[in-house]
C-alpha positions, 0 to 999 in steps of 0.5 A: 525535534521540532514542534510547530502549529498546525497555521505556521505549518500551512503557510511553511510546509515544504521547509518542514518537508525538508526538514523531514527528508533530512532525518528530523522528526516535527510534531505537529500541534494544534492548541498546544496539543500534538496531532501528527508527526512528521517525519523521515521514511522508516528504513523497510520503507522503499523510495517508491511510494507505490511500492511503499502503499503495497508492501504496507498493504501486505504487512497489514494483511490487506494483500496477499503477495503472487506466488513466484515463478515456478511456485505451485498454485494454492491448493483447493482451487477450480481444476484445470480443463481443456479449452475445449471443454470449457467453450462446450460447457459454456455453449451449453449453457448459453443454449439453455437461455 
């Protein structure tokens, strides 16, 4: 494990970047203190950083995951109506204005 300040990494960032990449973790300090690690992607992590940002989003609980194909919808929901129906009640409506 490394450690480096926060001026010396600004100007080597993309070494200590590689570093990280190669399973090496850098503590990051300023004044003496450490502020920040840097480090490699943790294993559950995917390679995608999109991918990354939503599965960490859905273990936050920030999310919650579409139900698969074939799933039954959530229960409580609006009810299913026919197209026609809707477009009547929304033309009803609109003739109120």
């Amino acid at each position: 494990m490394r450690s480096i300040g926060i001026r010396a990494l600004n100007s080597r960032l993309s070494e200590y970047v590689r570093l990280a990449a190669g399973g090496e973790t850098v503590l990051v300090t300023d004044r003496g203190r450490v502020v920040a690690e840097i480090g490699p992607p943790q294993e559950a992590r995917s390679p995608v950083l999109a991918d990354a940002m939503l599965a960490d989003a859905v273990r936050k609980g920030w999310l919650t995951p579409a139900l698969s194909p074939g799933s039954e919808p959530p229960r409580g929901g609006p009810s299913e109506a026919a197209l026609s129906v809707l477009l009547g009640e929304l033309a009803g409506d609109r003739s109120d204005r």
